[in-house]
C-alpha positions as CSV (number, residue, x, y, z in Angstrom):
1,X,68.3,123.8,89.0
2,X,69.6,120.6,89.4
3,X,73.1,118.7,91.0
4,X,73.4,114.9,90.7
5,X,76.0,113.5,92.5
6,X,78.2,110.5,91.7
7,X,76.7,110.4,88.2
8,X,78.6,108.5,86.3
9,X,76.8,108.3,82.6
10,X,74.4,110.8,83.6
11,X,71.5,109.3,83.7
12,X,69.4,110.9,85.9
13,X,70.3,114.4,85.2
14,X,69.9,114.1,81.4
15,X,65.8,113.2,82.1
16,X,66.1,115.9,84.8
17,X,66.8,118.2,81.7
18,X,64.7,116.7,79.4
19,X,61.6,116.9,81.5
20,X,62.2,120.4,82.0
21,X,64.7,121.6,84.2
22,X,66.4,125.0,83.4
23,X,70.0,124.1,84.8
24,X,71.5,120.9,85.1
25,X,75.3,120.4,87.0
26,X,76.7,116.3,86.6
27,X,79.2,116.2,89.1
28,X,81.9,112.9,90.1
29,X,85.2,112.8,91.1
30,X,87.8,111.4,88.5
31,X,88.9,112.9,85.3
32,X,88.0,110.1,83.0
33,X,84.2,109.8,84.3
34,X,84.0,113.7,84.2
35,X,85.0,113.3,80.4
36,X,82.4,111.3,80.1
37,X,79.6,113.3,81.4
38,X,81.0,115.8,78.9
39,X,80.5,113.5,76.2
40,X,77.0,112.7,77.6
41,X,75.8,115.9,77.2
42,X,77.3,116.6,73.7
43,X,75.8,113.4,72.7
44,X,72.5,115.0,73.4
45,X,72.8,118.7,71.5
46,X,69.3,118.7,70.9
47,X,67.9,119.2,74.9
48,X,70.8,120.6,75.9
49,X,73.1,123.5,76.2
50,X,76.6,122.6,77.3
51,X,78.2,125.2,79.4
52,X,81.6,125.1,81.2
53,X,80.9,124.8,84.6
54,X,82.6,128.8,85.8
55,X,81.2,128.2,89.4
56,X,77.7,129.7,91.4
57,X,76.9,132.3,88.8
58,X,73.7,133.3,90.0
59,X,73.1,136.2,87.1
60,X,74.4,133.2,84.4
61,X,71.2,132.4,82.2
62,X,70.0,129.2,82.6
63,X,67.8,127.2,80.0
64,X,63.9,127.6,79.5
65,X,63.6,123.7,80.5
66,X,60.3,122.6,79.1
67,X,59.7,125.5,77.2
68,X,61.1,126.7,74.1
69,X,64.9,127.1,75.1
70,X,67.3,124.4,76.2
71,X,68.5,122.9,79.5
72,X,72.2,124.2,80.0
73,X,74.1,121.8,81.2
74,X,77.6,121.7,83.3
75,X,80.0,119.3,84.2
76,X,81.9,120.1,87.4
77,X,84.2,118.0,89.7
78,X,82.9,117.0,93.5
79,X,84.8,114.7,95.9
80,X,82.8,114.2,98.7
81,X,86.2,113.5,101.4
82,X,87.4,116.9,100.2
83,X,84.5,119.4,101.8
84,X,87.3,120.0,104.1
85,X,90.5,120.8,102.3
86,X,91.7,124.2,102.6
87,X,90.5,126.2,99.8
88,X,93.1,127.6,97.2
89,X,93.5,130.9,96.1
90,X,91.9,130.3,92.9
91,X,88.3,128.4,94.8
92,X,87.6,127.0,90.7
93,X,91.2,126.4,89.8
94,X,91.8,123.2,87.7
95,X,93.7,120.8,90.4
96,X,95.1,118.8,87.5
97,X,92.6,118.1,85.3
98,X,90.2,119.8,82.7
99,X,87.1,120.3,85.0
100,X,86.6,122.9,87.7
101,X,85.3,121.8,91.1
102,X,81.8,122.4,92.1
103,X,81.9,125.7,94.2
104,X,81.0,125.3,97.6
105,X,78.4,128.2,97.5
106,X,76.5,126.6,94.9
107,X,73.2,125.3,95.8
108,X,70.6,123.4,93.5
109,X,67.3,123.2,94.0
110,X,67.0,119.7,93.7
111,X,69.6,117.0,94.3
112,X,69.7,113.8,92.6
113,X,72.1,110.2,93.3
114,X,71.3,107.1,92.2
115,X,73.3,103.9,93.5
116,X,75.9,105.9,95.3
117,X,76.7,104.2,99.1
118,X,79.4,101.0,98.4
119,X,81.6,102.0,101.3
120,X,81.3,103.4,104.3
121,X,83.7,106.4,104.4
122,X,82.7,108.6,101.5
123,X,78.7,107.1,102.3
124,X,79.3,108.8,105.7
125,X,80.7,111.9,103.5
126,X,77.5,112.7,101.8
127,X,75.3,113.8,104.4
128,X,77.6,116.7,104.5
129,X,77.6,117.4,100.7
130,X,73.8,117.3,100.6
131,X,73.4,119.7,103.7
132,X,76.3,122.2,101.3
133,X,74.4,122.0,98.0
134,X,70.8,121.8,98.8
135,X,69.1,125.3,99.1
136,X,66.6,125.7,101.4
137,X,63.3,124.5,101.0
138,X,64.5,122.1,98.7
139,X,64.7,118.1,98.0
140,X,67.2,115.6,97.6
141,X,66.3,112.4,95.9
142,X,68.6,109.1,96.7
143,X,67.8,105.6,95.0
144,X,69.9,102.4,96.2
145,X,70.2,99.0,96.5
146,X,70.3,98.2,100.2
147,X,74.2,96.2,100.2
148,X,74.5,96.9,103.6
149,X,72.5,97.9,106.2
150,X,75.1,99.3,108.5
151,X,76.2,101.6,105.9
152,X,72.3,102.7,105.9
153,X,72.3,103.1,109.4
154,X,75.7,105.5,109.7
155,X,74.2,107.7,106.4
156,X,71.1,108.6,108.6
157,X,72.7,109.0,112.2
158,X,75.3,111.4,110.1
159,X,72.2,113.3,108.4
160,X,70.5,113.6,111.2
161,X,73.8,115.3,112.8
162,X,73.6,117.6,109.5
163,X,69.9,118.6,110.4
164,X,68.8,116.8,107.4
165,X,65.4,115.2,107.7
166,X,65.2,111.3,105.6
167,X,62.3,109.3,104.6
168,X,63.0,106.3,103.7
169,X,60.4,104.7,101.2
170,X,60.7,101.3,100.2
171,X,60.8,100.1,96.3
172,X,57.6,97.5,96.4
173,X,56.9,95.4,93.4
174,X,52.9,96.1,92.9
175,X,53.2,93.7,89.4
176,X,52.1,90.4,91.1
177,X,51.9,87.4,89.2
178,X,54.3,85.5,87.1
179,X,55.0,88.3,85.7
180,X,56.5,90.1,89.6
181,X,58.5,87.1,90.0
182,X,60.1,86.9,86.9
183,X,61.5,90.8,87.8
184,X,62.5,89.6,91.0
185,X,64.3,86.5,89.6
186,X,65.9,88.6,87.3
187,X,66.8,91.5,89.7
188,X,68.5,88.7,92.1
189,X,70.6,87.8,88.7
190,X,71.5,90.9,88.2
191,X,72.0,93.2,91.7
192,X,71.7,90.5,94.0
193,X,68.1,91.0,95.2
194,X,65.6,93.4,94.7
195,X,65.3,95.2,97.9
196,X,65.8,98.7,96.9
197,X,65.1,102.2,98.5
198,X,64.5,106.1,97.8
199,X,65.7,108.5,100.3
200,X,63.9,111.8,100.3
201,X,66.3,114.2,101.7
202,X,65.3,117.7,103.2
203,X,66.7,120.6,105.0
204,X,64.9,120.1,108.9
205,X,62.3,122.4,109.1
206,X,61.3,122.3,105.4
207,X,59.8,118.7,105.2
């Protein structure tokens, strides 16, 4: 089973379903984008299953992955600066839009994000959000573009408060040649540079 946070298009979690994960939930935080991950998933009827997202059903049936049934996949909303807000009485009510919000006793086995820290408050926020959805024993998977290093630095003193163990792993360019510095030319056109990084997240004690 698998959360990715901040997704966006839905990128990552659609190849998490198509390379064989059962259960796939795309989570973000505004209507429109949450539409869109909707749409994303419809697009692609033939890997996938689209379920409305009804909260941590663990007796719901999931998809066969890889095998001969398909990934289901959910769409659920997640704001990362909201772990804290009083629950309502309804914990999956629809707080003004069309999308329920991720329940806070749903856990995933693994956790995906790609390009999520831009500021520091909600950066801080995640941490938090992992330590919530991330079942025991499993791992959390977080590839960036290093923007700013003290936004780095606050992430990992905040994970390390949420007994979250990080490895950070450099993104080296192995291509040499003309070839490696063309990609690096054109990575600096596009992002800026091409110093990027993977996070591998885990629970402390299950690294």
């Amino acid at each position: 089973q698998v959360l990715e946070l901040g997704a966006g298009c839905g990128l990552c979690g659609l190849y998490a379903g198509k390379k064989g994960a059962g259960r796939v939930c795309l989570t973000d935080f505004e209507e429109s984008l949450l539409k869109n991950l909707d749409k994303s998933g419809r697009l692609n009827s033939e890997d996938f299953t689209v379920r409305k997202y009804d909260g941590a059903a663990a007796d719901a049936p999931i998809g066969e992955g890889g095998g001969g049934g398909k990934c289901v996949l959910e769409v659920a909303k997640l704001d990362w600066l909201d772990l804290d807000a009083a629950p309502s009485d309804d914990a999956l009510s629809e707080t003004g839009g069309t999308f329920a919000s991720l329940d806070p006793k749903d856990a995933f086995e693994v956790i995906l994000g790609s390009d999520l820290m831009y500021e520091m408050k909600p950066s801080v926020a995640l941490p938090g959000v992992i330590r919530r959805h991330l079942r025991s024993g499993g791992t959390c998977l977080l590839a960036m573009k290093l923007r700013y290093e003290n936004i780095l630095k606050n992430f990992l003193a905040k994970a390390d408060e949420c007994n979250l163990h990080c490895e950070v792993r450099k993104v080296e360019d192995d291509s040499g040649g003309e070839s490696g510095a063309e990609a690096e030319a054109e990575a600096e056109k596009l992002f800026g540079g091409s110093k990027h990084l993977i996070l591998v997240i885990r629970h402390r004690g299950s690294e």
